[in-house]
C-alpha positions as CSV (number, residue, x, y, z in Angstrom):
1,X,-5.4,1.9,37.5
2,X,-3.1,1.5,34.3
3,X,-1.7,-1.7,36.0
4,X,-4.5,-3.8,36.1
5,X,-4.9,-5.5,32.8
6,X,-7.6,-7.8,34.0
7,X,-10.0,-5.2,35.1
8,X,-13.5,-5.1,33.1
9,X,-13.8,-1.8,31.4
10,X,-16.4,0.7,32.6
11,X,-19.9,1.2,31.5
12,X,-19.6,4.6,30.1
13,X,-16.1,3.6,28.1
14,X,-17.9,0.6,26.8
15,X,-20.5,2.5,25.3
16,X,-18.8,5.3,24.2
17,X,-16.3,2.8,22.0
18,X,-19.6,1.4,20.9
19,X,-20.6,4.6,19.7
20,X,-17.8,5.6,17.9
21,X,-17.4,2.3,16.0
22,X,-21.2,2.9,14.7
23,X,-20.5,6.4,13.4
24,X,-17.8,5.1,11.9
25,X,-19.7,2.3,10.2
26,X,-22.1,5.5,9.3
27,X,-20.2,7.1,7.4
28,X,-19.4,4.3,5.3
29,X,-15.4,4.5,5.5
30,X,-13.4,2.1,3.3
31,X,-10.8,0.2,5.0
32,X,-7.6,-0.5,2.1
33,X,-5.6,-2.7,4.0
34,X,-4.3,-3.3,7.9
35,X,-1.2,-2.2,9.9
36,X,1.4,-4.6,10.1
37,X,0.9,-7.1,13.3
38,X,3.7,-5.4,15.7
39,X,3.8,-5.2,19.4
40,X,4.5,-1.7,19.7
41,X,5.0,1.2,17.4
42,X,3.8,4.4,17.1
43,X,0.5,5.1,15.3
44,X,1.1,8.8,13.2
45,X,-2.0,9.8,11.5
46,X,-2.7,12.3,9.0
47,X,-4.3,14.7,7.7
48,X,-5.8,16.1,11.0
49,X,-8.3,18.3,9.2
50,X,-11.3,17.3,10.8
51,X,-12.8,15.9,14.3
52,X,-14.5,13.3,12.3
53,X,-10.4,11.8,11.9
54,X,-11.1,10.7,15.5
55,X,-14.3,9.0,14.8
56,X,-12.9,7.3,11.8
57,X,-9.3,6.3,13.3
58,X,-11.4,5.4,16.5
59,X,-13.7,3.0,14.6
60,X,-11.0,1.6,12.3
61,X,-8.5,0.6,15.0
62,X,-11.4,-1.1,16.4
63,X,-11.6,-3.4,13.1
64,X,-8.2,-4.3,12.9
65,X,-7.9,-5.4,16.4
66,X,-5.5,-2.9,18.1
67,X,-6.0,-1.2,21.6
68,X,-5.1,2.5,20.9
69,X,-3.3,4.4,23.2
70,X,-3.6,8.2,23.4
71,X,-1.4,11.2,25.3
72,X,-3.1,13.3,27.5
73,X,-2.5,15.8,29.9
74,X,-2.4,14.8,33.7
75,X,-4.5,16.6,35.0
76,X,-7.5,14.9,32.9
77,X,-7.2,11.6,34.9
78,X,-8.5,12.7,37.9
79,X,-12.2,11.7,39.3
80,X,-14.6,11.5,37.7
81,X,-12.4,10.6,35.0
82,X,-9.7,8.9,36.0
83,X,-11.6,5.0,35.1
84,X,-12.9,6.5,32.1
85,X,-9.6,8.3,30.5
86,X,-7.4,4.6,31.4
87,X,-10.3,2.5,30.0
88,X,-10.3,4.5,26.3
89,X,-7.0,4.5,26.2
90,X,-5.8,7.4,27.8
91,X,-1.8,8.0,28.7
92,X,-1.4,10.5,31.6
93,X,1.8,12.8,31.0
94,X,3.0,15.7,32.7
95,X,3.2,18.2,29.4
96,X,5.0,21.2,31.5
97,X,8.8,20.3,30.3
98,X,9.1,20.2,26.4
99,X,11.9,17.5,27.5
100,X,10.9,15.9,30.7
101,X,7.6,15.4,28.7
102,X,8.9,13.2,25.5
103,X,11.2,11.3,28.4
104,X,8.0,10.2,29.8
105,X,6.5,9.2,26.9
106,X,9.2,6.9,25.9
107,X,9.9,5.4,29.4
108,X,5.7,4.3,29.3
109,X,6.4,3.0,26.3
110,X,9.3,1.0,26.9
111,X,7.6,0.1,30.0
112,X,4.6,-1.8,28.0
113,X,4.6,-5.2,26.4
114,X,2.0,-4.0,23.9
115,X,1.4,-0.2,22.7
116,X,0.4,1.3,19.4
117,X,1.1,4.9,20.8
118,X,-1.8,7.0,18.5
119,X,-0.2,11.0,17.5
120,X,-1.0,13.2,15.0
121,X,2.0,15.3,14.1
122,X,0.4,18.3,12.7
123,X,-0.5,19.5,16.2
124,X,-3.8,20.6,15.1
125,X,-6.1,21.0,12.6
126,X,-5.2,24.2,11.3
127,X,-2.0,22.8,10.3
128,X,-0.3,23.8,6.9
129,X,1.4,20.7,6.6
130,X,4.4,20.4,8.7
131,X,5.1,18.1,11.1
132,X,6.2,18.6,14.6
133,X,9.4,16.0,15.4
134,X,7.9,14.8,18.5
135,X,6.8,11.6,17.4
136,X,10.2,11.2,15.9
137,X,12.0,11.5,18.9
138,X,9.3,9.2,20.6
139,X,10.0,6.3,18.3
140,X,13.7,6.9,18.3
141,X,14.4,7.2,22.5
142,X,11.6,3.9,22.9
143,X,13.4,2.2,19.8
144,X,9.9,1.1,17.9
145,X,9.0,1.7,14.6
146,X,6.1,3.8,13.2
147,X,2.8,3.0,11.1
148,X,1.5,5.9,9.3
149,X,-2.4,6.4,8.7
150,X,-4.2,8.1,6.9
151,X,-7.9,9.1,5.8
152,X,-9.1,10.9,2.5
153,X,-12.7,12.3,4.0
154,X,-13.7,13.1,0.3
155,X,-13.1,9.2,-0.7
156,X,-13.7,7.9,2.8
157,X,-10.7,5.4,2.1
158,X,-8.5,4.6,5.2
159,X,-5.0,3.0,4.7
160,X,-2.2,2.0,6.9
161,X,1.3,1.9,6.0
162,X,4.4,-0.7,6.9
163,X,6.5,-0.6,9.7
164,X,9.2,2.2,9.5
165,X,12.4,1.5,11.7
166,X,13.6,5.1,12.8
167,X,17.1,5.2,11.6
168,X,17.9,8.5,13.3
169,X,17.8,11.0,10.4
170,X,14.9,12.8,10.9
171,X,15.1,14.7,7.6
172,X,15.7,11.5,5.5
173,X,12.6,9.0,7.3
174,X,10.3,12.4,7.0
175,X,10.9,12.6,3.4
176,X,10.2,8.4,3.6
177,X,7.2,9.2,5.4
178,X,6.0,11.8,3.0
179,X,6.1,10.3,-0.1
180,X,3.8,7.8,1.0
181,X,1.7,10.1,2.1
182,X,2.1,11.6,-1.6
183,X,1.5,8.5,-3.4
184,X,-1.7,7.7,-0.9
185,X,-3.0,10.6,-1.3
186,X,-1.6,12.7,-4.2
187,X,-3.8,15.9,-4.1
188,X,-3.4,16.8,-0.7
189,X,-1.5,19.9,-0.4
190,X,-0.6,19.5,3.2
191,X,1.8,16.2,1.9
192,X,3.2,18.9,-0.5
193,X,4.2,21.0,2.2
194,X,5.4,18.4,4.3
195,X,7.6,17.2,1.6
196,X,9.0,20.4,1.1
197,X,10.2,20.2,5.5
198,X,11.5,17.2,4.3
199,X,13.5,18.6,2.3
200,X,14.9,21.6,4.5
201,X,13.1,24.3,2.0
202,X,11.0,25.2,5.0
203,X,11.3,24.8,9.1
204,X,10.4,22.2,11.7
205,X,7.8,24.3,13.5
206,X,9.2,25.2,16.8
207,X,8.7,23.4,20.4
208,X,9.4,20.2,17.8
209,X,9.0,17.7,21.2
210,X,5.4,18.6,21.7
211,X,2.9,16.2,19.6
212,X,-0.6,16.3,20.4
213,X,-3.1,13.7,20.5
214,X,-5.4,12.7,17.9
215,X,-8.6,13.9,19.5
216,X,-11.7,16.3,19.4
217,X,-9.8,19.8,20.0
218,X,-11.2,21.5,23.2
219,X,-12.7,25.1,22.8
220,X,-9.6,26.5,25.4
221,X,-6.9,24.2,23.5
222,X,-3.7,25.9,22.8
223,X,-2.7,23.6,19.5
224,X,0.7,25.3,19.9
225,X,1.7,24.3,23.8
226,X,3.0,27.2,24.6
C-alpha cells in the first residue's frame, strides 16, 4: 500500500482532509510564516494542550504544501483501515521494543525520498513541559534536521521555525530548541519548564525513545507507553 505513490487517495481520506482544512479555516488561525522547503525533517510541534492542535497543524500543513506523515501503531492499519490510515498519512510501527521501535522509524525514514515525519514530544496533553528525546534520536539515527511548530490557541498565530541540524548533544539543541519556543511564545509555562530540562535542573522523562503522534488522544490511550 505505502509503495504506490501513484494511487488516487480514498474517498473517505479525501473528505476527511477536506474537513479538517475547513475547521481550520473556522477558527480563523493566523499563519506567521512557512517551514523551510526541505525534503525530509522532522516536524516537532508544540504545545500539545489541546485536540484542536491537530485540526490546526492538520489544516496548516495543508497551506504550506507538505504531506504530513504520522506514527502509529500497527495494529491500526488493518481492514477497514488499512487505505484510510496510508492515505492520511499514517506510518505503521511496531511500538513493543522502546529500541527496535525508534530503529524503525529511522530506517522508514531513510527509506523515503520525501518525509516531514509529524511528533509532538510532550507525549500528551497533560504534559508539564518536558520533552521526551525520541524525536531526538529520530533525527539524529536518519540524519535530517527538525522544524519546530507551534500554535498559541489564545492568539490563534501558527509559526514554523528553521531547519535545525542535530549536532548530537541533546542537552545543548533542546536548550536551542527551547528558546525559540520562549521567544515565540514567551508566556507559556510549559517552554519554561522545558528550558529548565535543558538545562539539566530537571529529568528527561523516562522511556525517552517513545514519542507519540500528534493526534486526537483515544479514551484507552496510555500517554506514557508503558
Amino acid at each position: 500500500m505505502p509503495d504506490q505513490p501513484d494511487r488516487k487517495p480514498s474517498m473517505l481520506s479525501r473528505v476527511v482532509w477536506r474537513l479538517l482544512r475547513a475547521l481550520y479555516r473556522w477558527k480563523g488561525y493566523t499563519l506567521l510564516n512557512h517551514p523551510p522547503h526541505l525534503s525530509k525533517f522532522i516536524l516537532v510541534g508544540a504545545p500539545h494542550s489541546s485536540n484542536w492542535d491537530f485540526v490546526c497543524f492538520a489544516g496548516v500543513v495543508q497551506e504550506v504544501g507538505v504531506s504530513p506523515r504520522f506514527i502509529g501503531k500497527h495494529t491500526l492499519f488493518k481492514w477497514p483501515l488499512t487505505r484510510f490510515m496510508y492515505d492520511m498519512g499514517g506510518m505503521p510501527i511496531n511500538r513493543s521494543s522502546p529500541r527496535g521501535y525508534v530503529n524503525a522509524v529511522v530506517e522508514q525514514v531513510k527509506a523515503a525520498d520525501d518525509i516531514a515525519l509529524v511528533i509532538a514530544p510532550e507525549g500528551s496533553r497533560s504534559s508539564d513541559g518536558r520533552w521526551r528525546s525520541g524525536f531526538y534520536h529520530i533525527a539524529t539515527g536518519a540524519g535530517v534536521p527538525i522544524v519546530c511548530a507551534w500554535v498559541d490557541e489564545d492568539s490563534g498565530q501558527v509559526g514554523f521555525s528553521e531547519a535545525l541540524e542535530p549536532s548530537g548533544d541533546f542537552q545543548a539543541d533542546l536548550a536551542r530548541i527551547a528558546a525559540f519556543y520562549r521567544q515565540a511564545m514567551p508566556d507559556c509555562p510549559r517552554f519554561a519548564v522545558l528550558e529548565q530540562q535543558a538545562r539539566g535542573e530537571i529529568e528527561t522523562p523516562k522511556r525517552p525513545v517513545d514519542p507519540e503522534v500528534l493526534a486526537p488522544e483515544q479514551p484507552d490511550a496510555n500517554p506514557h507507553g508503558g
